[in-house]
C-alpha positions in Angstrom: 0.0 0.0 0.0 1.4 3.2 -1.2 2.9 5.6 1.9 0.1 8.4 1.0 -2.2 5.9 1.8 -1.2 5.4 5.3 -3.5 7.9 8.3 -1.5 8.0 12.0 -3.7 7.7 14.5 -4.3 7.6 18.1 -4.7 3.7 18.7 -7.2 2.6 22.0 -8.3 -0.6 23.5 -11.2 -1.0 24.9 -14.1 -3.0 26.1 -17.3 -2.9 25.3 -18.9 -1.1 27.6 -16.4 2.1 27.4 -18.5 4.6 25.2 -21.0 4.1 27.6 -18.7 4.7 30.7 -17.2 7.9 28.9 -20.6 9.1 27.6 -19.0 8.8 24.3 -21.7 9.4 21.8 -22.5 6.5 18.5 -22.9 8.1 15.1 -23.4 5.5 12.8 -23.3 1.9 12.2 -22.9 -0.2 16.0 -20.2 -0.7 18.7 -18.4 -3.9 18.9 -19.5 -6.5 21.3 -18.4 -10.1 22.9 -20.2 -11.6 19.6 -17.5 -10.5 17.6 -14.8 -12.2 19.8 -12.9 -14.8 17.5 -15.2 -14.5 14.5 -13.2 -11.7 12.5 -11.1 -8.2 13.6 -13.5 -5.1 13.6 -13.2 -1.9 14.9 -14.6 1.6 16.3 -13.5 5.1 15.0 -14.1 8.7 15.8 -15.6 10.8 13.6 -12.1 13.1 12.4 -11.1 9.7 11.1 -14.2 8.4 9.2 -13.5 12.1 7.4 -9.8 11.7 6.9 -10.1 8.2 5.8 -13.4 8.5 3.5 -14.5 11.6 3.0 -18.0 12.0 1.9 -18.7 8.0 2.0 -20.3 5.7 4.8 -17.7 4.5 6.5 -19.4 1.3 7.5 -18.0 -2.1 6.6 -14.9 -0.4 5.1 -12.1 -2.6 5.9 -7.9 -1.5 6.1 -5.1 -3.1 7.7 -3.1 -1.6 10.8 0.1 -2.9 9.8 2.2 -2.9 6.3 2.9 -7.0 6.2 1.9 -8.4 3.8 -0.3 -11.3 5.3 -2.4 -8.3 7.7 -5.5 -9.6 8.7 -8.2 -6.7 7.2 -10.3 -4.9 9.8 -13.7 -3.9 9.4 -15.3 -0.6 10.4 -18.6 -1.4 12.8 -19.3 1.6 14.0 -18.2 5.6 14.4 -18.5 7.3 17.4 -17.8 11.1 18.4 -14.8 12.6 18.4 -12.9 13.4 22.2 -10.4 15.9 23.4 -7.4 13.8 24.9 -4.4 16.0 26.3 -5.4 19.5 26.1 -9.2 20.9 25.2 -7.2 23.5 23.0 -6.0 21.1 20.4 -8.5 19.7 17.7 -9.3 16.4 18.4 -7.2 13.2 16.9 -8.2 10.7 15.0 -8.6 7.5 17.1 -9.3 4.1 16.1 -11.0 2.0 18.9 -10.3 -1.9 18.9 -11.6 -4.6 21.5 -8.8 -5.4 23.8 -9.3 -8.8 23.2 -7.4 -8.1 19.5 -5.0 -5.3 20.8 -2.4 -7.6 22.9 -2.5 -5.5 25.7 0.9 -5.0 28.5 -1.2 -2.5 30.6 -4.6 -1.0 30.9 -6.6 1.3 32.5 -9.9 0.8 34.4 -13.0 3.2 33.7 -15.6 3.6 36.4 -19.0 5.8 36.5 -20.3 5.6 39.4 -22.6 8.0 41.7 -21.4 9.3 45.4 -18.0 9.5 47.3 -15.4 9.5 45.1 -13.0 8.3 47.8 -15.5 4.9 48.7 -15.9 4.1 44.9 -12.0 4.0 44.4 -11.4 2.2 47.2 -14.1 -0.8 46.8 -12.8 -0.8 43.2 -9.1 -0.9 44.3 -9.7 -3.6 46.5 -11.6 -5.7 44.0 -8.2 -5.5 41.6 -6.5 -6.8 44.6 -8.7 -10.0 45.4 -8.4 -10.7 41.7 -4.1 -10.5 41.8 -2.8 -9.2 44.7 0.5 -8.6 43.2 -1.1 -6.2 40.8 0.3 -2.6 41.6 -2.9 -0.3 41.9 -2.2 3.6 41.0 -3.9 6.2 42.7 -7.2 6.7 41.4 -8.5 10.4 40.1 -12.2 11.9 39.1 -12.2 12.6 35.8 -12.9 16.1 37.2 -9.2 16.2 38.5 -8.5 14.7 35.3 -9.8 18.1 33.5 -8.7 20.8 36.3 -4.6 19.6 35.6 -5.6 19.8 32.1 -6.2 23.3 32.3 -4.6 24.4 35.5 -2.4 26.5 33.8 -4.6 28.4 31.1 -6.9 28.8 34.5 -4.6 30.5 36.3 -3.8 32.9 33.1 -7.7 33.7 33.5 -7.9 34.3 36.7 -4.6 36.9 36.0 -6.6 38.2 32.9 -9.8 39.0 35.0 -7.9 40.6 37.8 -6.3 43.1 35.0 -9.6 43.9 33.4 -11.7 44.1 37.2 -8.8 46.8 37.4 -8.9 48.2 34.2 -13.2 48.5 34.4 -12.3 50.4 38.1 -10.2 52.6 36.6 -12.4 53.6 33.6 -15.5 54.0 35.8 -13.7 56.3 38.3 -12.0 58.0 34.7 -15.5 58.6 33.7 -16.7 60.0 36.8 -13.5 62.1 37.4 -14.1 63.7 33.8 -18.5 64.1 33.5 -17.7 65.9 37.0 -15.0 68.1 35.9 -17.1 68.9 32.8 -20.1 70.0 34.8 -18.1 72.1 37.2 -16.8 73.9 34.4 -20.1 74.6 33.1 -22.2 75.4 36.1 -22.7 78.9 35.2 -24.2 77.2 31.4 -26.2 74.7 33.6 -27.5 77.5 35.6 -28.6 79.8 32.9 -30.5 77.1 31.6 -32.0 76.2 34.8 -33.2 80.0 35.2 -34.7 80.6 31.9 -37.0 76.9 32.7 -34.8 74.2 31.1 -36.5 71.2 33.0 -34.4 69.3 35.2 -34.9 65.8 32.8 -33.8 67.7 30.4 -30.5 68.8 32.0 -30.0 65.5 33.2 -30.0 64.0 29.2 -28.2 66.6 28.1 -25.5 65.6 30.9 -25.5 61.5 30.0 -25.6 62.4 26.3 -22.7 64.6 26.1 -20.7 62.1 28.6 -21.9 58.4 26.7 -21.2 60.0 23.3 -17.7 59.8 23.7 -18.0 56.7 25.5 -19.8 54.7 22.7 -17.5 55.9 20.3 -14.7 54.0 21.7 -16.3 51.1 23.0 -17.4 50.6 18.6 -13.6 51.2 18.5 -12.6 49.0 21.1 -14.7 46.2 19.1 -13.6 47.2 15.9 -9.6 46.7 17.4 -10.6 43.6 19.1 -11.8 42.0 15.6 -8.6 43.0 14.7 -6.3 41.9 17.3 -8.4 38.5 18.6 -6.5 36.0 15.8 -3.4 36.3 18.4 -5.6 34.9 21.4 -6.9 32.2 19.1 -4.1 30.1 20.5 -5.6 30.6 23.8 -8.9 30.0 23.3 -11.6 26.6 23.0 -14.9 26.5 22.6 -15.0 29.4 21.5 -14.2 32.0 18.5 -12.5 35.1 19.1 -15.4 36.5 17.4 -17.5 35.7 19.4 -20.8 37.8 19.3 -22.6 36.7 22.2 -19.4 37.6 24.1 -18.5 41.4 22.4 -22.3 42.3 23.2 -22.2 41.2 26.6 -18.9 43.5 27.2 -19.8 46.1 25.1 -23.4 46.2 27.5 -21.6 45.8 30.7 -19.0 48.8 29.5 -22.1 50.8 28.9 -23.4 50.1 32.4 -20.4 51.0 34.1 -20.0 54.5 32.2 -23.9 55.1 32.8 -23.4 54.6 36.8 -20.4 56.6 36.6 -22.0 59.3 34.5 -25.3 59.4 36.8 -23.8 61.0 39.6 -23.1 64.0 38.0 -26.1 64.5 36.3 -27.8 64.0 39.2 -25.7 66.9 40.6 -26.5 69.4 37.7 -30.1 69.4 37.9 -29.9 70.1 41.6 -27.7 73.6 40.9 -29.4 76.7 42.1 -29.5 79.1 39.3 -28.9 82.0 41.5 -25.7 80.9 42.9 -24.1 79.5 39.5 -24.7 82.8 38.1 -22.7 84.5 41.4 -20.0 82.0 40.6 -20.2 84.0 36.7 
C-alpha cells in the first residue's frame, strides 16, 4: 500500500462497555461486542477519522489493515463514534481508532468507572476488587475525571484568573476615569447649567443633556474598542476553545456591561447638575 495511503492515529483498546462509561456518543453503524470475539477483527472510530479516511462515503463495513505486512488480517469498520479531546481541550481532536482489547495484545490498561457518590468509597471498593483478583497487581492512585480536566487546564486557568484581575482593574479605573471627567465637565459649566435652569430648562432635560454629552464619547470607543478587538483577537486564538475570538454573544455582553459602568459613573453627576441653584451659579459667573 502506497505511503500516501497510510493515516496516524491515536490507537485505543477498549471494552465494550467504554463509550457508555465515557458518555461517548454513536454516530453511525454499531459498537463492537463479545459476539465478535474470535469470528473476525472489527473496529470503532471517531468521527475526524471516518473524514480523513473516506471523505464524503459511509464508512461502514470499510475494511484496512493496521500494519504494512503483507499477510495483515483486514479490519472492518462497525461503527463511528464522536470525536474526544485527549491531552489538552485546545487542540483539535485526533483521529482514534478504537479496537476490542481482546485483539489489541494489551501489556497494561486502565480501568474506567462511572459511578454516583463518594469518590473516595468508589476507588477504594474498586481498588480492592483488583486486589482480590491478583494481589501482586500494583494499583495507582485513582483520580475523578474532574481532576483529570482541572490539571488539564490548570495552567490556562490560572492565566484567567490573572486576565480577569487586570480587566476588574482596568473597568475600576475607567469607571472612576468617567466620573472624574463628566464631573470636571459639569463644574466647568455650572454657570451654562445655571442659565438654563433659570430661563426653565426642566431638570430631565438637563439631566439628558449631561448622560448624552458624557456616553457619546464613550460609545464611540467602545465601537472602537470592538472594531480593534476583531482585529487583534486571531493572536488569542491560540488561547482560546470552545470558543471563536469573534464571538458575538461575548462582544455584546462587554460592550453592555462597558455601557453600564459609564452610565453609573456618569449618573452621579447629572444628578448633581439638575440640583444647581440658578442664583448661585450665576454669582459664581
Amino acid at each position: 500500500m502506497p505511503s500516501s495511503d497510510w493515516l496516524v492515529v491515536d490507537e485505543q483498546s477498549a471494552d465494550p462497555g467504554y463509550f457508555e462509561t465515557l458518555r461517548i456518543p454513536l454516530r453511525a453503524g454499531r459498537l463492537f461486542g463479545e459476539s465478535d470475539r474470535g469470528r473476525r477483527r472489527v473496529a470503532v472510530i471517531s468521527e475526524r477519522t471516518a473524514t480523513q479516511l473516506w471523505p464524503g462515503e459511509n464508512p461502514i463495513g470499510k475494511r484496512f489493515v493496521d500494519d504494512d505486512a503483507a499477510d495483515a488480517p483486514r479490519i472492518e469498520v462497525v461503527g463511528v463514534v464522536g470525536d474526544v479531546r485527549t491531552v489538552v481541550l485546545n487542540e483539535a481532536p485526533p483521529a482514534v481508532l478504537y479496537v476490542p482489547y481482546w485483539d489489541a495484545g494489551l501489556s497494561g490498561f486502565a480501568v474506567v468507572v462511572r459511578a454516583a457518590g463518594d469518590s473516595r468509597a468508589v476507588a477504594s471498593t474498586v481498588q480492592s476488587a483488583i486486589r482480590q483478583l491478583d494481589p501482586e497487581i500494583a494499583v495507582p492512585a485513582m483520580r475523578t475525571m474532574d481532576d483529570v480536566v482541572a490539571a488539564s487546564v490548570a495552567q490556562r486557568r490560572f492565566q484567567m484568573y490573572l486576565v480577569l484581575i487586570l480587566a476588574g482593574a482596568a473597568l475600576l479605573l475607567a469607571g472612576l476615569g468617567i466620573y472624574s471627567v463628566v464631573a470636571h465637565w459639569v463644574a466647568q459649566r455650572t454657570g451654562e447649567i445655571g442659565i438654563r435652569m433659570a430661563i426653565g430648562a426642566e431638570p430631565s432635560r438637563v439631566r439628558r443633556m449631561v448622560l448624552r454629552q458624557a456616553l457619546t464619547p464613550v460609545g464611540a470607543g467602545i465601537a472602537g474598542g470592538v472594531v480593534a478587538t476583531i482585529g487583534l483577537g486571531q493572536l488569542l486564538r491560540a488561547q482560546l476553545f470552545g470558543v471563536t475570538p469573534t464571538d458575538a454573544p461575548t462582544y455584546v455582553a462587554a460592550a453592555l456591561f462597558l455601557l453600564t459602568i459609564a452610565l453609573v459613573a456618569s449618573y452621579l453627576p447629572a444628578r448633581r447638575a439638575t440640583h444647581i441653584d440658578p442664583v448661585i451659579a450665576l454669582r459664581a459667573e
